[in-house]
C-alpha positions in Angstrom: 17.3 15.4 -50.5 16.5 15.3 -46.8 17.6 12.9 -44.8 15.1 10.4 -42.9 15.3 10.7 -39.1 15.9 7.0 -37.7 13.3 6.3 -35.6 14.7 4.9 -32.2 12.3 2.6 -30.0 13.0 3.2 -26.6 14.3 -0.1 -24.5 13.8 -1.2 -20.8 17.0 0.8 -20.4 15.7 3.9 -21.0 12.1 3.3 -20.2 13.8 2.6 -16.4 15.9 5.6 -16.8 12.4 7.8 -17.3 11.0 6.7 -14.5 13.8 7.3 -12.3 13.3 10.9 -13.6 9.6 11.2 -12.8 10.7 9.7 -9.2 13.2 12.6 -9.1 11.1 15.2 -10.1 8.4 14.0 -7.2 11.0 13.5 -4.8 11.9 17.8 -5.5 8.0 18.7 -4.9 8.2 17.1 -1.6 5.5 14.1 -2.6 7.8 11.1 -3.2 4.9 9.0 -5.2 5.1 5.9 -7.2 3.4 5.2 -10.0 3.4 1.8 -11.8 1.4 -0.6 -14.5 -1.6 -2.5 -13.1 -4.0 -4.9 -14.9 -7.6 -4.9 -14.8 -10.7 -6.6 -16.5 -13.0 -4.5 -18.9 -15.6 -5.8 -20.9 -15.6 -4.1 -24.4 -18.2 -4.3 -27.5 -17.5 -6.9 -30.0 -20.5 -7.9 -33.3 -23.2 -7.0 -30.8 -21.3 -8.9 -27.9 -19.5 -8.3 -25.3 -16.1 -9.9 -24.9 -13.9 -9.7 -21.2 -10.4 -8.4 -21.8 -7.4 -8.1 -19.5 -6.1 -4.5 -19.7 -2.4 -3.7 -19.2 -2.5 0.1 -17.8 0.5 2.4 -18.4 0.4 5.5 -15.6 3.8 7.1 -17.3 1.8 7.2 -20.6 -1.1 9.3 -21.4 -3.3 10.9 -24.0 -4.0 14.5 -24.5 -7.1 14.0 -22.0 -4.1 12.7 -19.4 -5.9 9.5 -19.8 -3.3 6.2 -19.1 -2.9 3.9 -22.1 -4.8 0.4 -22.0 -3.4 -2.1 -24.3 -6.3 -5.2 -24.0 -5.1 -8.6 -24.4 -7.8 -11.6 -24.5 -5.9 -13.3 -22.0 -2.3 -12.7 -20.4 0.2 -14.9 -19.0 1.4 -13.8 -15.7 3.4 -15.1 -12.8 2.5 -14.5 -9.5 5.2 -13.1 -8.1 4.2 -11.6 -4.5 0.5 -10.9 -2.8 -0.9 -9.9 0.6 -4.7 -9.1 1.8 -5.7 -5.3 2.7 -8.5 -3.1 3.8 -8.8 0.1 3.0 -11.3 3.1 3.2 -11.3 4.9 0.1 -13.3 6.8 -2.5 -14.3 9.8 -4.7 -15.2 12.7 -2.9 -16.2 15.6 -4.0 -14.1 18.8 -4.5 -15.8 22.3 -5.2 -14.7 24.1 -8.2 -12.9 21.3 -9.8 -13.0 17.5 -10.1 -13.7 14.4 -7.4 -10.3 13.5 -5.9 -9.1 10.1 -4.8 -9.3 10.1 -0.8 -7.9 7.4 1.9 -8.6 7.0 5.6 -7.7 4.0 6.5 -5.8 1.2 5.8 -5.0 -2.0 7.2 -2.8 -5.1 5.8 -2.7 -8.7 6.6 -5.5 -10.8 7.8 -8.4 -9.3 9.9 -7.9 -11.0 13.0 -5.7 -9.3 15.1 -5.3 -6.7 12.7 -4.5 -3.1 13.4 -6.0 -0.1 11.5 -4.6 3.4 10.7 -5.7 6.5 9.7 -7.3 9.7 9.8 -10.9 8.5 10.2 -10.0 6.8 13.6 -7.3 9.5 14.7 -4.4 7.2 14.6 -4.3 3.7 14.9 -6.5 0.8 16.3 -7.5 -3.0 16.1 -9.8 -3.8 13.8 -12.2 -5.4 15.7 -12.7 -2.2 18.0 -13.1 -0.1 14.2 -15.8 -3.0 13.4 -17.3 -2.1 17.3 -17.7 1.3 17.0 -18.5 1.7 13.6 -20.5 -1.6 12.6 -22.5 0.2 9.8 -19.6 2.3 8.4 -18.3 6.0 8.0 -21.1 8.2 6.8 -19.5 10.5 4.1 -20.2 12.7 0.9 -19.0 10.6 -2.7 -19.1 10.1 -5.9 -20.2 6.7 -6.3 -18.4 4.9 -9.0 -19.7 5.0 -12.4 -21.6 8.3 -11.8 -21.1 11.8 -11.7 -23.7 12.2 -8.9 -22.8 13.0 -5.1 -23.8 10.3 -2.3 -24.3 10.8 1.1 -24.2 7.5 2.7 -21.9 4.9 5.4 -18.9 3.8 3.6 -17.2 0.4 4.6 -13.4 -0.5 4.6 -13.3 -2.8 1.2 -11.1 -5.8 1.7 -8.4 -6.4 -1.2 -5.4 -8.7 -2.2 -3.0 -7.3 -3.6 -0.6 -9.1 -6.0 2.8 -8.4 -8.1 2.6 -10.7 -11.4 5.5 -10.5 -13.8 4.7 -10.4 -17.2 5.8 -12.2 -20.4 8.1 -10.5 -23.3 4.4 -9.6 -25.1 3.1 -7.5 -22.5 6.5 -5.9 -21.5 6.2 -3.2 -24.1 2.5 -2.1 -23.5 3.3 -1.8 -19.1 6.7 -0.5 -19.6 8.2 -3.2 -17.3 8.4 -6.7 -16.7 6.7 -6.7 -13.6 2.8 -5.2 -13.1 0.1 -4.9 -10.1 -3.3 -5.9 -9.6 -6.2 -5.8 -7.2 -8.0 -8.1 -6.9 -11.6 -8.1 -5.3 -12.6 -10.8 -2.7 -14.7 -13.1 -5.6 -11.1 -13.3 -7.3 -9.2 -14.4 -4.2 -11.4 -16.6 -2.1 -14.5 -16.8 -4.5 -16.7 -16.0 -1.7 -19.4 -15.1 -4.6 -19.6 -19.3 -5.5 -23.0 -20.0 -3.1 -24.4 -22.6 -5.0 -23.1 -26.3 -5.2 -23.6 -25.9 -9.2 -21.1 -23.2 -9.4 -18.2 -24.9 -7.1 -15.9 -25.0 -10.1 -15.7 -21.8 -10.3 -13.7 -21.5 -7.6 -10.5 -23.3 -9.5 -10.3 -19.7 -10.9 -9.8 -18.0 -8.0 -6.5 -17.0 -6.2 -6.8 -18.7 -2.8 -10.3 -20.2 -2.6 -11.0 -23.3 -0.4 -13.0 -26.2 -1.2 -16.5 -26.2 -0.6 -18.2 -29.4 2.2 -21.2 -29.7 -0.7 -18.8 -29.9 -3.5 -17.6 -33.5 -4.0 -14.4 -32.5 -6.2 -13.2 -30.6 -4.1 -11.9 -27.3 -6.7 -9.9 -25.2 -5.1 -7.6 -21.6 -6.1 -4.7 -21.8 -8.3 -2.2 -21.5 -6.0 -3.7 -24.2 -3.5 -3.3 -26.5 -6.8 -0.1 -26.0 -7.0 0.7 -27.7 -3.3 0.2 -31.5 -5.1 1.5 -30.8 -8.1 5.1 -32.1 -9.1 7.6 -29.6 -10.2 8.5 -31.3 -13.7 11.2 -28.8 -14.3 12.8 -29.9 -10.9 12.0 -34.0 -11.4 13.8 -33.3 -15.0 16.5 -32.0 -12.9 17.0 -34.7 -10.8 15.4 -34.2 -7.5 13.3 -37.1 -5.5 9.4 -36.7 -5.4 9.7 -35.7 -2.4 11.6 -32.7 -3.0 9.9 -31.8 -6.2 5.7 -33.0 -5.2 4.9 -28.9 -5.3 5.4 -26.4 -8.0 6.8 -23.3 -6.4 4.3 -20.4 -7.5 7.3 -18.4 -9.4 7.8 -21.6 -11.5 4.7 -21.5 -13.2 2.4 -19.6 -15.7 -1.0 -18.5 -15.0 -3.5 -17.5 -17.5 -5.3 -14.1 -16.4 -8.9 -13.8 -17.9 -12.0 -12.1 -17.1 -14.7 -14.5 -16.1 -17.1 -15.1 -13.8 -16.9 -16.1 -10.1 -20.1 -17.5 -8.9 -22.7 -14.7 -8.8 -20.7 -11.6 -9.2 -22.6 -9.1 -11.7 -19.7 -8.2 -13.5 -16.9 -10.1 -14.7 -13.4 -10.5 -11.9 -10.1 -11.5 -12.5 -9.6 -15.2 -13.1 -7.2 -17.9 -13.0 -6.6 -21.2 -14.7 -2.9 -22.7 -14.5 -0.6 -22.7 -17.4 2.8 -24.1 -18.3 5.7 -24.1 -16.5 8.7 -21.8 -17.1 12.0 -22.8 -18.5 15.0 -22.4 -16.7 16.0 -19.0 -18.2 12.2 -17.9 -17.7 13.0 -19.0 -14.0 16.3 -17.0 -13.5 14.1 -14.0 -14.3 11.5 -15.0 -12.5 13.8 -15.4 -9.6 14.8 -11.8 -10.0 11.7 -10.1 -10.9 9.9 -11.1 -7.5 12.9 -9.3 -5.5 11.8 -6.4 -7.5 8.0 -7.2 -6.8 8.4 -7.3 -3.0 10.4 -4.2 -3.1 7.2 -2.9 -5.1 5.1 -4.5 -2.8 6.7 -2.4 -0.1 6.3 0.7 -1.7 3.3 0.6 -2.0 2.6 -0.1 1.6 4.2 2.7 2.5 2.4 4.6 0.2 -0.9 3.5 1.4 -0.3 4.7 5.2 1.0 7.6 4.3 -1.9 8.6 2.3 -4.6 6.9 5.3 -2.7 9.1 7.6 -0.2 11.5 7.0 1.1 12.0 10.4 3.1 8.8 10.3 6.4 8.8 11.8 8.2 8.1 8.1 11.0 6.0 10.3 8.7 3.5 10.7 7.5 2.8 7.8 10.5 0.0 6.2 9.7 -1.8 9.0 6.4 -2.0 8.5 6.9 -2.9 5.0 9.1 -5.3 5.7 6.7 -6.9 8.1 3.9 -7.1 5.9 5.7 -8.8 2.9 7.1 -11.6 5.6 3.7 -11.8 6.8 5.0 -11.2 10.5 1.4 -9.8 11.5 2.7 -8.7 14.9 5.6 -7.2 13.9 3.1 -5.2 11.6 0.7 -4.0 14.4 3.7 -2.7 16.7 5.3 -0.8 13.7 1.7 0.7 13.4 1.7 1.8 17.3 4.9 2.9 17.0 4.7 5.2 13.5 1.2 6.1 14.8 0.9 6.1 18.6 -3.0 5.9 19.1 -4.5 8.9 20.6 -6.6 10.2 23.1 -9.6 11.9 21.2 -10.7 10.4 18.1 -11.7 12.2 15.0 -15.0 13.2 14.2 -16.5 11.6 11.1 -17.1 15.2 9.7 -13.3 16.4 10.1 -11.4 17.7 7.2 -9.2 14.3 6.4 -5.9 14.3 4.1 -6.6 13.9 0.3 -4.5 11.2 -1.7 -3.6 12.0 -5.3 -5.4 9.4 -7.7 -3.3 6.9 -8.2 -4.4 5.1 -10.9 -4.5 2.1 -9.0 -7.9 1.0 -8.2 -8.5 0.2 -12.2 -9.9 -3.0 -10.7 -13.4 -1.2 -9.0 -15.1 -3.3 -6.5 -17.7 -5.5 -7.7 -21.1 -4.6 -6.4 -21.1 -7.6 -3.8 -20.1 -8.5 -0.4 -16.6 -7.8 -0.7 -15.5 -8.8 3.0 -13.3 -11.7 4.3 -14.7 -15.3 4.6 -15.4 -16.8 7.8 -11.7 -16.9 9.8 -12.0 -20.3 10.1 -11.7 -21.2 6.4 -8.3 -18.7 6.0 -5.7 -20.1 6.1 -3.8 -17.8 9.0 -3.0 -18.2 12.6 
């Protein structure tokens, strides 16, 4: 009689140890990319409904069609673990003979003002505002809008982003192959700047950083804004005074992730509603997993100005990660001059420009709205 093969589930251990190999085996083509799980919202058909999920995204595992596995999840508990704004120019263009391919030309992190652009579509680097000044109406370029199948001629816009690290609970771990997962989040998630009316100022209690509203007596603001009066239990149970415990550090808590609604966005954005807190083992790993998430965090800001331009002096580029995740915004712009010394002649809009691989990271589209910045005064930077 044959004996029955034991069927061995792989573990974190080896789950890291393949993707140390896939970094190895990118590493010896010369492209050193990373690849990691990201969550996004999809609405899906349920008895003639249709019901928002949150979508934990796999990039190391894929179907025959090399399509990434989504594992949906009604809601997900997540900690927020690191975040930072961006802007970048990016989208489908076409590519004769085969199919649309994932291009960047700029990219940009931290707040707008003072901010410093790079990449290929301004030749280099430069501030933003001058970008805004010389082209107010966008970069006119051939793409695939998103959705369709169709090529666009039209201006394209820098889209503004936030992008976060969340670690994940012990039921989602599985599904992203790690504990720790990326998402991006459109400007309706982060500052609700879709809530116009009065009646829809709650709302903005599901958003990441929004402010309150003059016209909205309650005064709802984001999630992570609650968490400035709310007292740390864990650390009153511990015995600190009020004072020492009146806010509830953001890795110290769970958030509930769900697709909702954001004032008048068309489709539904990533929402945010506070859960409970985390024990104290939950805490040690919370503790370590958002090392791990600003070393992500870096990565992929490297990543991102290497793909916007190319010709970046790769010795800079730790220092401008390291900039970005301390939020030392000046120290970002002269890491910029310095990897990318702004040049003379500026690139033409129809120039050939360096094509990014598609990352898989942009799961989370942006929503057909207004997707810049609020007014500077109501951010809450320098």
């Amino acid at each position: 009689m044959a004996k029955t093969q034991e069927i061995i589930k792989p573990d974190d251990f080896l789950l890291s140890l393949a993707g140390q190999a896939q970094k190895e085996a990118a590493a010896l083509q010369g492209g050193q990319r990373v690849q990691f799980p990201y969550l996004r919202i999809k609405g899906v058909q349920q008895k003639n409904r249709t019901v928002n999920v949150v979508e934990v995204v796999n990039p190391l595992v894929r179907d025959d069609k090399n399509v990434a596995q989504a594992t949906p999840f009604e809601s997900l508990r997540v900690v927020i673990l690191a975040h930072t704004p961006i802007r970048k120019l990016q989208y489908s263009k076409p590519q004769p003979g085969s199919g649309p391919k994932l291009v960047s030309e700029l990219f940009s992190v931290g707040p707008k003002k003072g901010a410093v652009g790079v990449g290929t579509a301004v030749g280099g680097v430069m501030a933003w505002e001058e970008i805004e000044q010389r082209w107010p109406d966008g970069f006119e370029r051939d793409h695939i809008p998103y959705g369709t199948n169709q090529v666009k001629r039209e201006k394209l816009k820098a889209q503004s982003r936030h992008y976060v690290i969340v670690g994940l609970p012990e039921e989602a771990r599985e599904a992203a192959g790690s504990d720790i997962a990326f998402i991006s989040l459109s400007m309706s998630s982060t500052y609700a700047i879709s809530v116009e009316d009065a009646s829809d100022a709650e709302d903005i209690g599901y958003s990441l950083l929004g402010y309150p509203r003059k016209d909205d007596p309650q005064g709802h603001k984001g999630v992570l804004h609650q968490l400035v009066n709310r007292p740390w239990q864990l650390g009153l149970e511990a015995g600190m005074d009020e004072e020492a415990a009146r806010s509830t550090p953001q890795v110290a808590i769970w958030m509930n992730l769900i697709g909702t609604r954001i004032g008048n966005v068309p489709t539904p954005v990533h929402g945010f509603e506070l859960g409970d807190e985390l024990t104290r083992a939950e805490l040690q790993w919370s503790h370590d997993a958002q090392g791990r998430a600003i070393d992500l965090l870096k990565t992929i800001i490297e990543q991102e100005t290497r793909d916007a331009y190319p010709a970046f002096n790769p010795t800079h580029l730790p220092r401008l990660a390291e900039a970005a995740v301390a939020s030392d915004w000046g120290a970002v712009g002269q890491a910029l001059r310095l990897g990318a010394p702004q040049q003379v002649e500026i690139v033409e809009e129809e120039a050939p420009v360096a094509e990014a691989e598609d990352l898989d990271v942009v799961a989370a589209k942006v929503q057909a709205i207004d997707d810049e910045f609020p007014d500077e005064e109501s951010l809450p930077f320098d």
